[in-house]
GUDODREN-975575 format. One record per residue: residue number from 1; residue in one letter; x, z, y of N, C-alpha, C in turn. Coordinates in nm, 2 decimals, padded with zeros to 4 digits. Each point is the difference from the previous one (the first is absolute). Example, Ala and Ser with C-alpha at 12.3 -4.5 7.8 and 13.67 -1.06 7.14 Angstrom:
<rs>
+-----+------+--------+--------+--------+--------+--------+--------+--------+--------+--------+
| seq | type |   n_px |   n_pz |   n_py |  ca_px |  ca_pz |  ca_py |   c_px |   c_pz |   c_py |
+-----+------+--------+--------+--------+--------+--------+--------+--------+--------+--------+
|   1 |    A |  01.32 |  00.78 | -00.57 | -00.09 |  00.00 |  00.12 |  00.09 |  00.00 |  00.12 |
|   2 |    S | -00.04 | -00.07 |  00.11 |  00.09 |  00.00 |  00.11 | -00.08 |  00.08 |  00.11 |
+-----+------+--------+--------+--------+--------+--------+--------+--------+--------+--------+
</rs>
This chain:
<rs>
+-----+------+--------+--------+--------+--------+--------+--------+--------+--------+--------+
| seq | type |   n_px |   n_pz |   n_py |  ca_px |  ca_pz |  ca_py |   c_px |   c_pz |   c_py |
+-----+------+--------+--------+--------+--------+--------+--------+--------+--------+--------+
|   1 |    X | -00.92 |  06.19 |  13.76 | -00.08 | -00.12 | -00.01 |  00.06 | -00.08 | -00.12 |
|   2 |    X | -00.10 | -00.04 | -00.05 |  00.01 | -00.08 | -00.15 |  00.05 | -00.14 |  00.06 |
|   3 |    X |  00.11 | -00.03 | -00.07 |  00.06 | -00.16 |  00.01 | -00.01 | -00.08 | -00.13 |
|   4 |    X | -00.13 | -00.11 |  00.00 |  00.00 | -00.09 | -00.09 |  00.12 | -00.09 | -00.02 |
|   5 |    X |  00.12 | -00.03 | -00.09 |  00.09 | -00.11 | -00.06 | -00.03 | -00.04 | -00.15 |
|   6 |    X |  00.00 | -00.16 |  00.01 | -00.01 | -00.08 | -00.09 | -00.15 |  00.06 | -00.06 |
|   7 |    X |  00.04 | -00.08 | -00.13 | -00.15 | -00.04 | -00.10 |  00.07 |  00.03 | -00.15 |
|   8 |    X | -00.10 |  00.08 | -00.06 | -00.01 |  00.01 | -00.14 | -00.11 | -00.10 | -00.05 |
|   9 |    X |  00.03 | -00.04 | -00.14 | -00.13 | -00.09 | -00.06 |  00.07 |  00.02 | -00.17 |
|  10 |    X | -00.07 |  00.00 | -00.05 | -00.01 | -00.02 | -00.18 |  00.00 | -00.15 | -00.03 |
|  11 |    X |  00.09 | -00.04 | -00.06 | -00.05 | -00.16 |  00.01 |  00.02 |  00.00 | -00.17 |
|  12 |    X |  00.02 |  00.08 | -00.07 | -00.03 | -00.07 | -00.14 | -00.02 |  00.20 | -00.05 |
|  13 |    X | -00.08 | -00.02 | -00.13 |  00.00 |  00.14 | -00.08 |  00.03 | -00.03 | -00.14 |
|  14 |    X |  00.08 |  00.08 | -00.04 |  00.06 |  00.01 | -00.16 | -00.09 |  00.06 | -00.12 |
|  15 |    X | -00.07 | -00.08 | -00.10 | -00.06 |  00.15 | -00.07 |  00.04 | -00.04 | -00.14 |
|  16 |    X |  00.09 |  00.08 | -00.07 |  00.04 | -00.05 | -00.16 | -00.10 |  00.09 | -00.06 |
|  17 |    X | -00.07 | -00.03 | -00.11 | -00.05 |  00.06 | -00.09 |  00.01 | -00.04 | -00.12 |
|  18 |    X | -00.04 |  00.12 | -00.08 |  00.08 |  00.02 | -00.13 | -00.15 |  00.04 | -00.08 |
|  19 |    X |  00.00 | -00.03 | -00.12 | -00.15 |  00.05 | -00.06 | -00.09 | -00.02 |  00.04 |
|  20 |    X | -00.15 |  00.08 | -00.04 | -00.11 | -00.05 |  00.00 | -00.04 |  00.07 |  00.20 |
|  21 |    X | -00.05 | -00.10 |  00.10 |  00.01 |  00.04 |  00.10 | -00.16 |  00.07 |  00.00 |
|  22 |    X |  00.03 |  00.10 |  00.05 | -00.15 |  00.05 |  00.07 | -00.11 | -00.10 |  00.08 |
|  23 |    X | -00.10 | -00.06 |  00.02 | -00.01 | -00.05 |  00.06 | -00.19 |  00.06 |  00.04 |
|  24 |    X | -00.03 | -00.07 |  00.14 | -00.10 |  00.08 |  00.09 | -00.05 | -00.09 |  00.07 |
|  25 |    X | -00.17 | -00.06 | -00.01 | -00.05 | -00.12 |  00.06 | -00.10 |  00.00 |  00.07 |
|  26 |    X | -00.02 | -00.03 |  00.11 | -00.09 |  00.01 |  00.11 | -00.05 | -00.16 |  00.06 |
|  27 |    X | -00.15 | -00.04 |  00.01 |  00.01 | -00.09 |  00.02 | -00.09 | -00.03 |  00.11 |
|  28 |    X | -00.03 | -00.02 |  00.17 | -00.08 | -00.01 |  00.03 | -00.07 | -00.12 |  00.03 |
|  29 |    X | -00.08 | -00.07 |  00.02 | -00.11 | -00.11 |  00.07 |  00.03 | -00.11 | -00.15 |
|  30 |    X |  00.02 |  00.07 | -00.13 |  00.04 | -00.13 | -00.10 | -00.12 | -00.09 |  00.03 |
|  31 |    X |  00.06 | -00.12 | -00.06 | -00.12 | -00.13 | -00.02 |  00.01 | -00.07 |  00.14 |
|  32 |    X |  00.05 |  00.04 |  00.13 | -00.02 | -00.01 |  00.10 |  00.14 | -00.05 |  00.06 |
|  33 |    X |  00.04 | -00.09 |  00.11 |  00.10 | -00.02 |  00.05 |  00.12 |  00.07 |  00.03 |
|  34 |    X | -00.11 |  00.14 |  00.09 |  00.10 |  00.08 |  00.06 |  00.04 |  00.11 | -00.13 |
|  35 |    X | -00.01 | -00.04 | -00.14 |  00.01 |  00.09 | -00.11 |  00.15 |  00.05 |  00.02 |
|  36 |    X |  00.03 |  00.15 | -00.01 |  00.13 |  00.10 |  00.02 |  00.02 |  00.06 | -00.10 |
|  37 |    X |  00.13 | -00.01 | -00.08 | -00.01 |  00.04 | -00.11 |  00.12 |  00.10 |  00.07 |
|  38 |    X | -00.01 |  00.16 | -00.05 |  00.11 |  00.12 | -00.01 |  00.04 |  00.00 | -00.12 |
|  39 |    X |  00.13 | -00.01 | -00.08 |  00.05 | -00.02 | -00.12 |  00.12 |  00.15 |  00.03 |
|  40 |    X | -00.01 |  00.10 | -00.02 |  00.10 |  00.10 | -00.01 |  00.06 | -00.05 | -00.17 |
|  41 |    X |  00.13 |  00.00 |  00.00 |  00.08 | -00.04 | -00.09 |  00.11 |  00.12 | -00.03 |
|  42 |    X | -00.02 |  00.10 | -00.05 |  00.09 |  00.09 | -00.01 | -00.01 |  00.10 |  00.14 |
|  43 |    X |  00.08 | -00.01 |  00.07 |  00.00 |  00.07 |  00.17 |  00.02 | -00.08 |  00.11 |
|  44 |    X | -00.07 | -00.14 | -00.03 |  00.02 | -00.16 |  00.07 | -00.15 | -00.02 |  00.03 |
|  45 |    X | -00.02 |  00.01 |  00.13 | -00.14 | -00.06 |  00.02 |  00.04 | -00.13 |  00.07 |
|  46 |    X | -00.15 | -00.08 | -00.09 |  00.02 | -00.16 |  00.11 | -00.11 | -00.02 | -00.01 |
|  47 |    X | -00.03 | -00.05 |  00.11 | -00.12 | -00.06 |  00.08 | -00.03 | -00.17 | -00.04 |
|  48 |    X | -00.01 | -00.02 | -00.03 | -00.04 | -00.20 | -00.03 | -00.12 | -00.02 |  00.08 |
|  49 |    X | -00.01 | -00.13 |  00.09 | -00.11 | -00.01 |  00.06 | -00.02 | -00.14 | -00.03 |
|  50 |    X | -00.13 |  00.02 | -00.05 | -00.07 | -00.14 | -00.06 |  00.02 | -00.02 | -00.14 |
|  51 |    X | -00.13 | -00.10 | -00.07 |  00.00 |  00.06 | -00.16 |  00.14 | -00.12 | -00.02 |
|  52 |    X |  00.01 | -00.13 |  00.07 |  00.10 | -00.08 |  00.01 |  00.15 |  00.06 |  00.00 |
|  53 |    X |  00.04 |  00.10 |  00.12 |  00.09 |  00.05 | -00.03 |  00.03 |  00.05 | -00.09 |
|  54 |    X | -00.12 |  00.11 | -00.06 |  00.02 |  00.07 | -00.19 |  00.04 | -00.08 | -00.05 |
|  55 |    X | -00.03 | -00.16 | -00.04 | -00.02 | -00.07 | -00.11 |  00.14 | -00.05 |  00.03 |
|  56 |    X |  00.06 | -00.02 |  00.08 |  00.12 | -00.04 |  00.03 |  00.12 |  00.08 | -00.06 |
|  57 |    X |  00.00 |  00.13 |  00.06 |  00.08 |  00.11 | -00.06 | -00.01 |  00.01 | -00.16 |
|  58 |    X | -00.13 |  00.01 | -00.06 | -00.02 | -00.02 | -00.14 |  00.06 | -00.10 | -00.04 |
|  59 |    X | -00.03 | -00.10 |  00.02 |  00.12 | -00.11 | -00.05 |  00.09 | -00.01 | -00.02 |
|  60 |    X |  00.08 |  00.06 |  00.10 |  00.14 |  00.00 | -00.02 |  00.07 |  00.11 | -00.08 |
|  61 |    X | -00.11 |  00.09 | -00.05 |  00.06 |  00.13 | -00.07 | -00.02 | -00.12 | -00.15 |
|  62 |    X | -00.12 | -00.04 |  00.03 | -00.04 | -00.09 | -00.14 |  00.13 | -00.11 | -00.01 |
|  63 |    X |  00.05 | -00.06 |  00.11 |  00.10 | -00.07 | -00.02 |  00.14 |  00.05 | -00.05 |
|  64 |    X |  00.02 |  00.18 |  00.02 |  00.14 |  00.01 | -00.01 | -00.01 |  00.09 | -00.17 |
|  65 |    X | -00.11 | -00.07 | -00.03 |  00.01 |  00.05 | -00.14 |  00.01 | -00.10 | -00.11 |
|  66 |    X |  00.11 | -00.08 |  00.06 |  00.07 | -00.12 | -00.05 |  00.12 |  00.08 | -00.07 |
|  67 |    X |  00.02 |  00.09 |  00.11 |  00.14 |  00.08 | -00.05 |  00.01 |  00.14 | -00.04 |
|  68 |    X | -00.17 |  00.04 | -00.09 | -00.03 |  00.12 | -00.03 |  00.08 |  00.05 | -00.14 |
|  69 |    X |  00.00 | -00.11 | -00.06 |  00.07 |  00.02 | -00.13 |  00.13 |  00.05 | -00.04 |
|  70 |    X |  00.10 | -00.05 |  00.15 |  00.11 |  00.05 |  00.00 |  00.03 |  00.08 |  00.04 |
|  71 |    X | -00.11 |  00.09 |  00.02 |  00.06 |  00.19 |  00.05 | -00.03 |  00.07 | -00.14 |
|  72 |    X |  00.09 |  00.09 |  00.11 |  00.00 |  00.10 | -00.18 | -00.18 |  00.09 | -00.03 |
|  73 |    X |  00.01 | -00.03 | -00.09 | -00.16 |  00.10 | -00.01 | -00.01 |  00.15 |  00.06 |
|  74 |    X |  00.11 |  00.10 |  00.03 |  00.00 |  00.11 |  00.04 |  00.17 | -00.05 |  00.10 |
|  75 |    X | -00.02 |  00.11 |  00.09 |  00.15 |  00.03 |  00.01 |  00.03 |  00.15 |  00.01 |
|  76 |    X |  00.09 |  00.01 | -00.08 |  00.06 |  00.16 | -00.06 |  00.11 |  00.04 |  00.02 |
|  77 |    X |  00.13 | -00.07 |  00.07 |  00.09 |  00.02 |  00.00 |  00.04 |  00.14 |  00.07 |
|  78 |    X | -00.01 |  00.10 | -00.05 |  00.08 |  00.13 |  00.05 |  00.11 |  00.04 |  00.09 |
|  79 |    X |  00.11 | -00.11 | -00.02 |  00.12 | -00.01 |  00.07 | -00.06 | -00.03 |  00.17 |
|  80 |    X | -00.12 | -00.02 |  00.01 |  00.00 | -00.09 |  00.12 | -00.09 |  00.07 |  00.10 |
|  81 |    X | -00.04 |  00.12 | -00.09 | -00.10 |  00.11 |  00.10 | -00.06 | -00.05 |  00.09 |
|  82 |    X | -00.01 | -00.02 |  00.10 | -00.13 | -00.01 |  00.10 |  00.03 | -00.11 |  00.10 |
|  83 |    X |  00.10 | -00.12 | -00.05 |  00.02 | -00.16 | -00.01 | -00.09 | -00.04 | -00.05 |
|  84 |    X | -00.05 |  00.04 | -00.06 | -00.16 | -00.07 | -00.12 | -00.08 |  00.04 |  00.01 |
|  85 |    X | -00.03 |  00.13 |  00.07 | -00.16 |  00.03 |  00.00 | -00.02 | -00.02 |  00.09 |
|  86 |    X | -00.16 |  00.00 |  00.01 | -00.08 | -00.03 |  00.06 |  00.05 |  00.07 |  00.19 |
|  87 |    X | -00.04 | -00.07 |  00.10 |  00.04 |  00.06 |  00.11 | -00.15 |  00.07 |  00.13 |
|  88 |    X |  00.01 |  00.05 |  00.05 | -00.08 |  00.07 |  00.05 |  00.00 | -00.10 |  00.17 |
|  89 |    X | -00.09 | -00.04 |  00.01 | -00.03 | -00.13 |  00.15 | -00.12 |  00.10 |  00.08 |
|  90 |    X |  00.02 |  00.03 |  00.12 | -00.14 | -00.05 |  00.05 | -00.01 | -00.13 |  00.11 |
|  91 |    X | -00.09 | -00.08 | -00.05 |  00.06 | -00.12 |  00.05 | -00.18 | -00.05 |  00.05 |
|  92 |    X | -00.07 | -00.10 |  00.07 | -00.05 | -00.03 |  00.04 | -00.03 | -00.14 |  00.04 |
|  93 |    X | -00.04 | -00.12 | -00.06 |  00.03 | -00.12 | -00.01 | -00.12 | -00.07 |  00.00 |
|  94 |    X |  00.01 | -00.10 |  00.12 | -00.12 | -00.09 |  00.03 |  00.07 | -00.17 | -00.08 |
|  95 |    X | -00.09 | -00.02 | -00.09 |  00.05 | -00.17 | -00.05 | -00.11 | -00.09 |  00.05 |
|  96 |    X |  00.00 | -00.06 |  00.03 | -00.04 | -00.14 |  00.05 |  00.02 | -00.10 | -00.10 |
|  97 |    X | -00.10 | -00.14 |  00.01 | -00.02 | -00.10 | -00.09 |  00.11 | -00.09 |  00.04 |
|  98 |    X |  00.08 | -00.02 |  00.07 |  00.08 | -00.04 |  00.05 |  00.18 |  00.07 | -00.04 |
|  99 |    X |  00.00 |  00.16 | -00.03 |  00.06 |  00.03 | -00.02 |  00.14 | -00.09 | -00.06 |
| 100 |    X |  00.13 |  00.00 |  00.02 |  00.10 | -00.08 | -00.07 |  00.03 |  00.11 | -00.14 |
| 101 |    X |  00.02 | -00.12 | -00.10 |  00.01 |  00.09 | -00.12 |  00.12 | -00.06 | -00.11 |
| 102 |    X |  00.05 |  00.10 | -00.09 |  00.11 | -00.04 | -00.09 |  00.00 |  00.05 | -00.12 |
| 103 |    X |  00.03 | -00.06 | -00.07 |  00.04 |  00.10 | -00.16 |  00.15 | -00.03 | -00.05 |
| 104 |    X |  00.07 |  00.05 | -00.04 |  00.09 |  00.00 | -00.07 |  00.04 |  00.11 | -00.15 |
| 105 |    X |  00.09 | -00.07 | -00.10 |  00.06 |  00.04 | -00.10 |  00.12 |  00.09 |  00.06 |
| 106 |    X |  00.02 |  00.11 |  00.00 |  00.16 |  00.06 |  00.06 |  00.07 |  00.06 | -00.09 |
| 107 |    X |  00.13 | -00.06 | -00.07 |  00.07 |  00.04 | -00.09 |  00.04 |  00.11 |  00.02 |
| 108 |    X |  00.05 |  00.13 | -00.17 |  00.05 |  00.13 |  00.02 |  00.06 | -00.01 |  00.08 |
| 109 |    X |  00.06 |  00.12 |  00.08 |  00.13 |  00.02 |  00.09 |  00.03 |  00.14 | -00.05 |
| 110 |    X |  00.09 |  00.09 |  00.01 |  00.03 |  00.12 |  00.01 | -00.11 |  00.11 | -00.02 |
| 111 |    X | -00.04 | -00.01 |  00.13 | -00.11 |  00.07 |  00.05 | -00.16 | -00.06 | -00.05 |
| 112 |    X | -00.04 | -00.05 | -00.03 | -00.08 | -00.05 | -00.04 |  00.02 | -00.07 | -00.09 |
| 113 |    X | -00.15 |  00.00 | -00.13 | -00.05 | -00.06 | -00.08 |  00.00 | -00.16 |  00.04 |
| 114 |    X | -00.05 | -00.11 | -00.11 | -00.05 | -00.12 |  00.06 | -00.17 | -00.02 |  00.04 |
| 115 |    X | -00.04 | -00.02 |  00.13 | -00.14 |  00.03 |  00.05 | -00.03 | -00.12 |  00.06 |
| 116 |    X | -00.13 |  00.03 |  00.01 | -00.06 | -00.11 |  00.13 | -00.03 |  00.00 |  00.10 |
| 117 |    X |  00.06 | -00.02 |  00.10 | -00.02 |  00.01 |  00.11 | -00.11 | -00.11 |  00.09 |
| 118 |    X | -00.10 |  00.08 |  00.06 | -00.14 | -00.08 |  00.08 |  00.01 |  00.05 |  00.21 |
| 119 |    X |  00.03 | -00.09 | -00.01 | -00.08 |  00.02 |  00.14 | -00.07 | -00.10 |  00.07 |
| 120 |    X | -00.07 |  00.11 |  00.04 | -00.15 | -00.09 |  00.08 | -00.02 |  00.08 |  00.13 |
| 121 |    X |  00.04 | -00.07 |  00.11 |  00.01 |  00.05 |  00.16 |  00.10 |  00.08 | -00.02 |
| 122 |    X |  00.02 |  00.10 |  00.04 |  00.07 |  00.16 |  00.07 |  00.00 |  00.06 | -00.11 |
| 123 |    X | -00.05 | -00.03 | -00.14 |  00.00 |  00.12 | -00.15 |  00.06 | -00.09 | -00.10 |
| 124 |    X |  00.13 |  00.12 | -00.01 |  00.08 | -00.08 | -00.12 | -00.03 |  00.13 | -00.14 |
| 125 |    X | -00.08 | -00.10 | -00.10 |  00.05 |  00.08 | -00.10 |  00.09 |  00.00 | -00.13 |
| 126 |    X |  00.08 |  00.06 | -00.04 |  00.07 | -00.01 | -00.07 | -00.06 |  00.05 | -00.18 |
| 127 |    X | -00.06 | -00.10 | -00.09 | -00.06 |  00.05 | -00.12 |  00.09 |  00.02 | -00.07 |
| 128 |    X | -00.04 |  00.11 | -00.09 |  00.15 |  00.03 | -00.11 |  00.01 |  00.01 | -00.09 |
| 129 |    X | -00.12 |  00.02 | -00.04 | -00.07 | -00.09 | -00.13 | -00.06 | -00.02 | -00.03 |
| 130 |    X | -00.10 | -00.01 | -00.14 | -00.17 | -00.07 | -00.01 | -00.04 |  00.10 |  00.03 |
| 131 |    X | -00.01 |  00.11 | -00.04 | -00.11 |  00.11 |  00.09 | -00.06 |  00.00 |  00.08 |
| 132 |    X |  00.14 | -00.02 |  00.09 | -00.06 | -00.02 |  00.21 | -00.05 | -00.10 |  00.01 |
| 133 |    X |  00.08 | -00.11 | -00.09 | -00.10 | -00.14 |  00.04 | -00.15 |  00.00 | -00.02 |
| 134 |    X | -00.02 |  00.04 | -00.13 | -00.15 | -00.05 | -00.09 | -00.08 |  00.13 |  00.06 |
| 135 |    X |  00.05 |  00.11 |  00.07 | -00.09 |  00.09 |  00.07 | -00.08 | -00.05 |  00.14 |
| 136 |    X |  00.11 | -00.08 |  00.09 |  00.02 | -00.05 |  00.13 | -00.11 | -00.09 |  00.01 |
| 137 |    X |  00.09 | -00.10 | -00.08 | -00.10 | -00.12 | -00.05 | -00.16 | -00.01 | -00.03 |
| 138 |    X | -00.06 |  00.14 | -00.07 | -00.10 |  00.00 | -00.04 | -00.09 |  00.07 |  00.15 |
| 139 |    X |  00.11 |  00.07 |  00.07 | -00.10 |  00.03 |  00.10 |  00.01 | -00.08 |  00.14 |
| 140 |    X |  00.08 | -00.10 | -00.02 | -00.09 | -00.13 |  00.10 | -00.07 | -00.08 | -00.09 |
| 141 |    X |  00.01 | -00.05 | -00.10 | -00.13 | -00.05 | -00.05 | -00.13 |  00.02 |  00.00 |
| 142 |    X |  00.01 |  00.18 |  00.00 | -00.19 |  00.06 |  00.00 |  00.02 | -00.03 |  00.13 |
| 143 |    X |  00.13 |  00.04 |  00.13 | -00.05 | -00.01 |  00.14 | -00.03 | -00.16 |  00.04 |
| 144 |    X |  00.00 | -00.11 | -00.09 | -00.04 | -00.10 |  00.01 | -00.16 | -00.06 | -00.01 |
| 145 |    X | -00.02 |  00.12 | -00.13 | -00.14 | -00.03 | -00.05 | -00.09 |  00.07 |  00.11 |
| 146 |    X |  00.03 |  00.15 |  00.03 | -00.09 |  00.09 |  00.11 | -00.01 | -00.10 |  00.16 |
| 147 |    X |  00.14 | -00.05 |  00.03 | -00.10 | -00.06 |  00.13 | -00.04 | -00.17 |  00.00 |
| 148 |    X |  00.02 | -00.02 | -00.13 | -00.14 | -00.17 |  00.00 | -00.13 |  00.07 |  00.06 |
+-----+------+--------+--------+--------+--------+--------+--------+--------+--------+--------+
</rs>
């Protein structure tokens, strides 16, 4: 007989990206309230519900490109092998217009470059430089424009 103990839960997901992100847009009931936008971001799917929520998330990517300037344009550092690339997630993430959200500037360290760190609900991502940003960026903006 199977004995259920304790609880597992995910309460936050990591995603650093590096370069130009893949990105993959699905939008259903746009123009409409219950508008749902699927944003696959590399190997990151998120769900946004409401064109409010999109516009919110957009914002804040639009906000943390206060501090787009100060990444490096590529990052190439050799010594640092697979500290810097891109990471493989399967992750699954519902955001809300309510969601709690942050940006920060995060100085080099050892292991890392200097990046920007976003999170909004349970998804932290770590940008690492204009690439990731101005790829990211651009695909919540269209996922802003598809569910008006």
């Amino acid at each position: 007989m199977l004995e259920l103990k304790g609880t597992t839960s995910i309460v936050s997901t990591t995603v650093r990206i590096v370069g130009e992100v893949e990105t993959r847009l699905d939008v259903h009931d746009a123009g409409t309230p219950l508008a749902v936008v699927r944003l696959m971001l590399g190997s990151v799917l998120v769900n946004v519900h409401g064109a409010l929520a999109v516009e919110r998330v957009a914002k804040i990517w639009q906000d943390a490109g206060f501090h787009r300037d100060r990444l490096a344009s590529e990052v190439t550092d050799p010594r640092r092998g697979l500290l810097i690339g891109g990471c493989q997630v399967g992750t699954v993430a519902r955001i809300g217009p309510d969601a709690p959200s942050r940006c920060d500037l995060i100085p080099r360290t050892k292991q890392l470059p200097q990046h920007i760190r976003i999170q909004i609900g349970p998804l932290i991502w770590l940008v690492m430089d204009r690439a990731a940003y101005d790829s990211t960026r651009a695909a919540w903006d269209q996922a802003t424009k598809l569910a008006r």
